[in-house]
Steps between C-alpha positions, in 0.01 A plus 500: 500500500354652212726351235448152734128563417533542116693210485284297668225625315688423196550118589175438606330588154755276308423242692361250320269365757347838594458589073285144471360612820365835340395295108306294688290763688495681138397149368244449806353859427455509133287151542281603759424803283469283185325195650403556831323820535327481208303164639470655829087399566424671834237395682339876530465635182284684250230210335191687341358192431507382839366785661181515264474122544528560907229804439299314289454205710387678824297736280333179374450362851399879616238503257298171535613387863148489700530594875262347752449295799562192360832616354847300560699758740836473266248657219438792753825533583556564086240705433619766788864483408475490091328852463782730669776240307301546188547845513922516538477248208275731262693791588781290382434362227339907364833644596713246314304513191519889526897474536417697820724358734519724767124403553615141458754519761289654765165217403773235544622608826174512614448134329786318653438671875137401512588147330758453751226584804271245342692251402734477798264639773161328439585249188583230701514138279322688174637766416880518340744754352637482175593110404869602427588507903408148536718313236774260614367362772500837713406415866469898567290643159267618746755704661678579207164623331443698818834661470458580126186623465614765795786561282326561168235754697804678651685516155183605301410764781910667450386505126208726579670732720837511343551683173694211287423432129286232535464227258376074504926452489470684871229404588624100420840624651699415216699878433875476603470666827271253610640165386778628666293457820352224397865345472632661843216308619592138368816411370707823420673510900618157458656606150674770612614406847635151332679727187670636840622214644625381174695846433624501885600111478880537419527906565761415761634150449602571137830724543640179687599405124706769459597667875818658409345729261294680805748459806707812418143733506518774797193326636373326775311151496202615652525829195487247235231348629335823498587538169365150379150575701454815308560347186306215589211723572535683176516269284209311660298857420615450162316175445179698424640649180459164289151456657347829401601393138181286532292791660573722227332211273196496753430875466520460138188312503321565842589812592733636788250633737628785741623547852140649648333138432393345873648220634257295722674457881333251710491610912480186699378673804188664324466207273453771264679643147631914458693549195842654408691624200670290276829777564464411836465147499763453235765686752409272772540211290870660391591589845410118655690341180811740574499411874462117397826537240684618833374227662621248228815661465608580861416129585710367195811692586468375871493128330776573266733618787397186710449209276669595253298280188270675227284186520453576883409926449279338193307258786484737759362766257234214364418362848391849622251571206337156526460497878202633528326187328619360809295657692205603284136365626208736430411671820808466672535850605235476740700282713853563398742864462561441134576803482818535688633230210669693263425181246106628508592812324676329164159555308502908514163569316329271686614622832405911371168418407405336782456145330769324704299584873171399350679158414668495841217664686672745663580852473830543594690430145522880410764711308714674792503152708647334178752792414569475860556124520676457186731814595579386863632131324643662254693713714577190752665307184742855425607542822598126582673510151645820626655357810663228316616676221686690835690167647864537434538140334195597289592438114235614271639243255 
């Protein structure tokens, strides 16, 4: 089997399709590192100028407002809230002129939790987070202001109690480590999960060119599909080689962080955040990836054995990654068990830090029920593949 293996191996890295396959990620990667990253603008970030010209502002209004009993109750309302926010921003704006940003990080936690209890508790129709949640049209800013002003204060609070390097590139989250997050939580899943499917696509279906050469091998049908799996599954680990090309060209010029930085996790249930370490969300994100490039591959070998067509494993493969659009509406947790979809779990960083329940508004999308789901499919697919490999007028090709 080992020899099978090799030469396996061997076929699927001359294949021409899987060598585009793996220049195109390297392509992908070394743009986003060029291009991309380098015009990331996030919405949190480090602006001197607009924290003195916040300070200044309610300083001004601090020092000439005139309280008395003919005075407009929204001017009240300002004059007790500015004083205590006045302070976070001073203590701000000193530590970031002082390049004291340990001081910084704990004055900003403090700023975005009490902005966040303002703003979202007793702002009502006057009060608004930071104008970059409410671009396009967005139906939820309020919510998604809510959500990331509890995420900065988490994040900045980690940075005070951890014992990271801390710099504006962490601080902005642009070091390796954490646009590597910051990918696992938009578009990287679909990436590698597709880079899969593509790999997986014609695994099986492509020794029927050439069947003679592999009927005289001491092995079972069901052993080369083994075989094909495994090499399926490594090669799909492989896929991140090209795309830390572009990594190493983001630590060049932002830094790489380090493994101890914290990780915001959203609990549904508390409607609170507790943070993690990177390490520890990075092997969760791994671990849900790995069990999803089972998934991918035990389903495509079930397809291949059935159907027969690398057009069909290629629509089956897409169909499951795109089915949760199908289902998608903001919300719809509450009233529906999402969860026991194994489609809800294709965006892995999402799902980890807790993102994914505050958009479905539930709490029940959590690592071990997604390992658990995914596993249990992934498992059905092998051992229906497994009992057909077994029928006596079974041909493989």
């Amino acid at each position: 089997m080992r020899a099978y293996f090799k030469m396996e191996f061997l076929q699927f890295m001359s294949n021409k399709k899987n060598i585009a396959i793996y220049v195109l990620l390297l392509f992908f990667s070394c743009y986003y590192a060029l291009i991309i990253a380098p015009a990331y603008d996030p919405i949190e970030k480090v602006d001197v100028s607009e924290i003195e010209a916040r300070y200044l502002t309610k300083e001004e209004f601090l020092n000439n407002v005139v309280i008395n009993d003919w005075t407009h109750p929204l001017t009240r309302f300002a004059a007790s809230i500015y004083p205590e926010w006045n302070e976070y921003e001073k203590e701000r704006l000193d530590a970031i002129k002082q390049h004291n940003l340990k001081d910084y990080a704990e004055a900003t936690f403090k700023w975005y939790a009490y902005s966040d209890n303002i703003i979202f508790n007793w702002g009502g129709e006057f009060l608004f987070y930071n104008p970059g949640y409410y671009t396009y049209g967005n139906d939820y800013a309020r919510m998604d202001g809510h959500y990331g002003y509890l995420y900065s204060a988490s994040r900045y609070e980690g940075y005070t109690e951890g014992e990271s390097d801390l710099s504006v590139n962490v601080f902005e989250e642009r070091t390796v480590l954490q646009t590597v997050q910051r990918l696992l939580h938009s578009y990287l899943p679909l990436v590698l999960i597709v880079s899969c499917i593509l790999f997986t696509v014609d695994v099986v279906l492509k020794d029927r060119r050439n069947p003679t050469l592999l009927q005289g091998l001491p092995l079972s049908d069901w052993q080369k599909l083994i075989v094909k799996g495994g090499v399926s599954l490594l090669g799909s680990l492989l896929a991140i080689i090209p795309l830390t090309v572009g990594l190493f060209i983001i630590g060049a010029r932002y830094g790489f962080g380090d493994f101890d930085l914290p990780v915001p996790i959203y609990s549904a249930g508390e409607k609170v955040f507790s943070n993690i370490l990177m390490r520890d969300y990075l092997i969760q994100n791994t671990l849900l990836l790995v069990c999803w490039f089972l998934f991918f591959i035990s389903l495509t070998m079930l397809v291949s054995v059935t159907i027969k067509n690398e057009f069909a494993n290629l629509l089956v493969g897409c169909v499951f990654v795109i089915a949760e659009f199908m289902y998608y509406v903001r919300g719809i947790g509450a009233i529906r068990d999402v969860h026991w979809y194994p489609t809800s779990y294709v965006q892995t960083g999402q799902v980890l830090s807790g993102y994914r329940n505050y958009l479905y508004g539930t709490e029940a999308l959590t690592f071990g029920t997604g390992m658990f789901v995914i596993g249990v499919c992934a498992c059905v697919f092998l051992c229906i593949t497994f009992l057909i490999s077994r029928r006596r007028k079974f041909k493989l090709f």
